[in-house]
C-alpha positions as CSV (number, residue, x, y, z in Angstrom):
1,X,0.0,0.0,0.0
2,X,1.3,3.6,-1.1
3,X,1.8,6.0,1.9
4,X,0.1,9.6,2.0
5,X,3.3,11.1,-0.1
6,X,3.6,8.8,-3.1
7,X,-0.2,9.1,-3.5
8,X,0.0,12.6,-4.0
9,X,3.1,12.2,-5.9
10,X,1.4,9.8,-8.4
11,X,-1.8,12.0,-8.7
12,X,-0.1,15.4,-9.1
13,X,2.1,13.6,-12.1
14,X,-1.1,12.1,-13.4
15,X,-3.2,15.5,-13.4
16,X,0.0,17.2,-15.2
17,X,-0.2,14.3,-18.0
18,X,-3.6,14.8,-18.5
19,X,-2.8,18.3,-20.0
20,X,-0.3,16.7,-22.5
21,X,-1.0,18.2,-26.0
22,X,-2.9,15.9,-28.2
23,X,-4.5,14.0,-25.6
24,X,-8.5,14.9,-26.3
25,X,-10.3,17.1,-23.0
26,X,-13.3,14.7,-22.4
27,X,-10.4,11.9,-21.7
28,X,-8.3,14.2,-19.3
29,X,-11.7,15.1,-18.0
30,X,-12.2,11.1,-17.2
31,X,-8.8,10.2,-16.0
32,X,-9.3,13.4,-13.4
33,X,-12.6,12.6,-12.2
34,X,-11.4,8.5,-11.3
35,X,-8.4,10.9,-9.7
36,X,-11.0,12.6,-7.5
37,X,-12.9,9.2,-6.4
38,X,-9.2,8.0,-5.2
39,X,-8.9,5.6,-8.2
40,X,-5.1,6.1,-9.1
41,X,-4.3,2.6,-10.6
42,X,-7.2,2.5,-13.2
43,X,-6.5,6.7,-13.7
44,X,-3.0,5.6,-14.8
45,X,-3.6,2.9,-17.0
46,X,-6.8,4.6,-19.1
47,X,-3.9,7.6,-19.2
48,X,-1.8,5.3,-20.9
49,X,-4.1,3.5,-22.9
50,X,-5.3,6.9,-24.2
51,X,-1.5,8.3,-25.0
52,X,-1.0,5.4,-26.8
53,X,-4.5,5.4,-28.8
54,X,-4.0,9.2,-29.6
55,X,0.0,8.4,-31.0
56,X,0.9,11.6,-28.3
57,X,4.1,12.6,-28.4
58,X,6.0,12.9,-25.3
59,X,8.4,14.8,-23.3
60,X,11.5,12.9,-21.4
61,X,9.8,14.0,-18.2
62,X,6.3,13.0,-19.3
63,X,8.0,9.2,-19.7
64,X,9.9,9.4,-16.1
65,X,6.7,10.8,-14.8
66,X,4.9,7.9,-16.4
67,X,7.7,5.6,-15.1
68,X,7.8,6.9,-11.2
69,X,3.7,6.5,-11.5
70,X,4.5,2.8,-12.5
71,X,6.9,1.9,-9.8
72,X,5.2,3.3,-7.3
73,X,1.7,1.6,-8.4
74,X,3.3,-1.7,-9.1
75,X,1.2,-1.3,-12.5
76,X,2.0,-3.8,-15.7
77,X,4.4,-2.8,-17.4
78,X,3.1,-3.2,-20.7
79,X,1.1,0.2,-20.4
80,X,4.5,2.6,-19.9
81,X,6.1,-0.1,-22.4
82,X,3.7,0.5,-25.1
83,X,4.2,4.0,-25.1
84,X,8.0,3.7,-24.4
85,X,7.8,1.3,-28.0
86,X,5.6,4.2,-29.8
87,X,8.0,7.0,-29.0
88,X,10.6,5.7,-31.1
89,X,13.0,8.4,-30.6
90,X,9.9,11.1,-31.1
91,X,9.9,12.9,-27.4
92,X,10.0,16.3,-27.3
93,X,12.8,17.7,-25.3
């Protein structure tokens, strides 16, 4: 179980995501509301699954923000490397 800290670390890095360019509203709008009812692991992965679906490209510290949420949510790591795959040497500095 993630203390107090990493819980706020994880959602404050998943509300910043949610503002990545490309990525529609009415999805940030979804991952932020399963934010507000406490659901960080299923916020995280429809995150993912919705960078992925949109081909966003992303910044270096979008994918180590996108990594730290992983470790620290013991997610599968097939969602951060999907999107890890899709970059292909595309992130934005």
């Amino acid at each position: 179980m993630m203390n107090r800290h990493d819980k706020t670390r994880v959602s404050r890095a998943i509300r910043n995501l949610t503002q990545t360019d490309g990525l529609p509203t009415e999805d940030s709008r979804n991952v932020t509301s399963l934010l507000d009812v406490g659901e960080l692991q299923v916020a995280f992965e429809i995150l993912c699954t919705q960078l992925f679906e949109y081909d966003v490209v992303l910044s270096v510290g979008a994918m180590q923000d996108l990594q730290l949420c992983e470790r620290l949510l013991h997610t599968d790591p097939k969602y951060v490397g999907s999107l890890r795959d899709s970059q292909g040497g595309r992130e934005k500095e």
